[in-house]
C-alpha positions in Angstrom: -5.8 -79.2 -53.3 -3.5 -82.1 -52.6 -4.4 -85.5 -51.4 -3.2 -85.5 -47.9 -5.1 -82.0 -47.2 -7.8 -83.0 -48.4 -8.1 -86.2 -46.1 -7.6 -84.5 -43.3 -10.8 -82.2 -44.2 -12.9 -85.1 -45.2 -11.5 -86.9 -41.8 -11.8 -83.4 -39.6 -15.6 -83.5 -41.4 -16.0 -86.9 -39.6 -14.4 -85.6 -35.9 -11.8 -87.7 -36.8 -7.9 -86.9 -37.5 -5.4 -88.9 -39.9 -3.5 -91.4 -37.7 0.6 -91.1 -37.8 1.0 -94.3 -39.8 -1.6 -92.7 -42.6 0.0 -89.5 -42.3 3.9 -90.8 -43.0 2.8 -92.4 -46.1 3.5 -88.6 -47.5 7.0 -86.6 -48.1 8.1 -83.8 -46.5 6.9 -81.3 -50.0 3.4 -83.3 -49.6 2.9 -82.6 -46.2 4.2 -78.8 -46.3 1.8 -78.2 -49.1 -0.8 -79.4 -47.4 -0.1 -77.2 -44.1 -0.4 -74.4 -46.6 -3.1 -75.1 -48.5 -5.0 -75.5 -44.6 -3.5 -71.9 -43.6 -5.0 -70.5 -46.5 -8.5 -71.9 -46.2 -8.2 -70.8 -42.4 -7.9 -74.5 -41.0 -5.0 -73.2 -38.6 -5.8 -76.0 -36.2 -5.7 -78.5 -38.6 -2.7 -77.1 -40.7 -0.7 -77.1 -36.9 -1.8 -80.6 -35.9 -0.1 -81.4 -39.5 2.4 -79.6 -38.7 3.2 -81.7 -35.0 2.6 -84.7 -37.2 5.3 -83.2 -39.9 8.2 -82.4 -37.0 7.1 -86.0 -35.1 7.7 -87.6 -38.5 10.8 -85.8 -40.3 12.4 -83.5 -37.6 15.5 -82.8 -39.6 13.6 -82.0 -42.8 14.0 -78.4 -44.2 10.6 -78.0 -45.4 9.2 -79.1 -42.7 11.1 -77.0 -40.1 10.2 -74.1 -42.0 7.0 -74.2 -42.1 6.6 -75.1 -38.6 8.6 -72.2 -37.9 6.2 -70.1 -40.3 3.0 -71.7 -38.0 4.7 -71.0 -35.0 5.3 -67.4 -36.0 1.7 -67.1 -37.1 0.7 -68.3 -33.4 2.6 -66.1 -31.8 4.2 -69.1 -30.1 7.8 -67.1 -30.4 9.7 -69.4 -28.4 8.6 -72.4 -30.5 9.6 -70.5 -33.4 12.6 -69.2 -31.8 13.4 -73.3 -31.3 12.4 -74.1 -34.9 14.3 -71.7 -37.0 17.7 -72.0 -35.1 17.5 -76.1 -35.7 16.6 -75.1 -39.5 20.2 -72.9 -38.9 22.1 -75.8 -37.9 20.1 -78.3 -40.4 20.8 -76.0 -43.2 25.0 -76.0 -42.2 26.0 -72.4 -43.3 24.0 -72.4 -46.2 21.0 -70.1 -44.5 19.1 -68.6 -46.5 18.6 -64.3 -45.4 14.9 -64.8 -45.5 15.4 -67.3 -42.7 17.7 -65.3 -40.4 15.2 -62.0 -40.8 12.6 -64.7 -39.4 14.8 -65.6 -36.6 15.8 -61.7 -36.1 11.8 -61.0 -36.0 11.6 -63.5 -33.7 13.9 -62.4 -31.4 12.6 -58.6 -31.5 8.9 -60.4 -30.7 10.7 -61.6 -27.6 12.0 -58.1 -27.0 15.9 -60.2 -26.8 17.4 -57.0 -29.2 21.5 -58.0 -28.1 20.1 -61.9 -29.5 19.1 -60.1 -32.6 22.2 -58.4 -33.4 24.4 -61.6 -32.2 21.9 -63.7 -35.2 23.1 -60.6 -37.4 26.7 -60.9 -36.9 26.3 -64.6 -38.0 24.0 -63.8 -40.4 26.3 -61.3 -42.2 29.1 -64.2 -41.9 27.0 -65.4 -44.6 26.1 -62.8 -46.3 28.3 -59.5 -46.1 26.9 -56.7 -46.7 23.6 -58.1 -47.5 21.3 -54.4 -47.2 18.7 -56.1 -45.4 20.7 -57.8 -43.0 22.5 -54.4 -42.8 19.5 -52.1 -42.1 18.4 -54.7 -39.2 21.6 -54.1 -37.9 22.0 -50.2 -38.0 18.1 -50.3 -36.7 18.7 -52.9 -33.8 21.9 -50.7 -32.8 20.1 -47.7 -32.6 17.4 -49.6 -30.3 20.0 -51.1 -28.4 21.7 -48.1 -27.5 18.9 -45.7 -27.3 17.5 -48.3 -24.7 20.9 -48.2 -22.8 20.6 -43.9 -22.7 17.1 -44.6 -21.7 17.9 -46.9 -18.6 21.1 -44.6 -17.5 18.4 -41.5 -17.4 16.3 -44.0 -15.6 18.6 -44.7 -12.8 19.4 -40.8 -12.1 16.5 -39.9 -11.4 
């Protein structure tokens, strides 16, 4: 367990929380090790409130935007997410990782927003062409797309 989480338990022990000052005196890796290292003892409050402190402190760090993103994701919180992973996008400057865009693409299906998807495809597979995964998600959100379109043309002549 790293230092920092293990502050903030000793300090949640006490009803207490880290100050910002305390907190900044980590990097970006320390702190998004410690958000995991929360997650996976099940301190999601704690590991979010770290998380806040993370963005509030380094809002154009990759690390930290990721994780965030991953938090938000875990919260359901899709629009936050959403918010998260498309400035880790623009942070990153067309050097996005897949993984990240099948976040975004997951993200946007949570929302039920399947013509966002595919449009985070198409730039996704500016990226990487012919990536299979990337592919797949496309052939799958197409098939969604337009079986929804049949769908609401039945719909309407009836």
């Amino acid at each position: 367990m790293n230092h920092l989480s293990q502050a903030l338990l000793n300090e949640a022990a006490l009803g207490r929380m880290l100050s910002h000052r305390e907190v900044s005196r980590f990097s970006p890796t320390e702190i998004r090790q410690a958000i995991a290292e929360l997650v996976a003892q099940d301190k999601v409050a704690l590991a979010s409130a770290l998380s806040d402190a993370g963005l509030s402190l380094y809002p154009e760090n990759e690390e930290i935007l990721a994780i965030s993103a991953l938090m938000a994701e875990m919260q359901q919180d899709w629009v936050n997410a959403q918010e998260l992973l498309e400035k880790l996008i623009i942070v990153q400057n067309g050097v996005t990782q897949v993984a990240t865009w099948q976040h975004l693409i997951r993200v946007l299906r949570c929302q039920c927003e399947p013509h966002n998807a595919l449009q985070a495809i198409d730039l996704a597979l500016q990226m990487h062409p012919d990536h299979p995964v990337l592919l797949a998600e496309q052939a799958s959100l197409q098939a969604l797309v337009s079986d929804s379109t049949l769908s609401a043309g039945s719909e309407l002549r009836h």
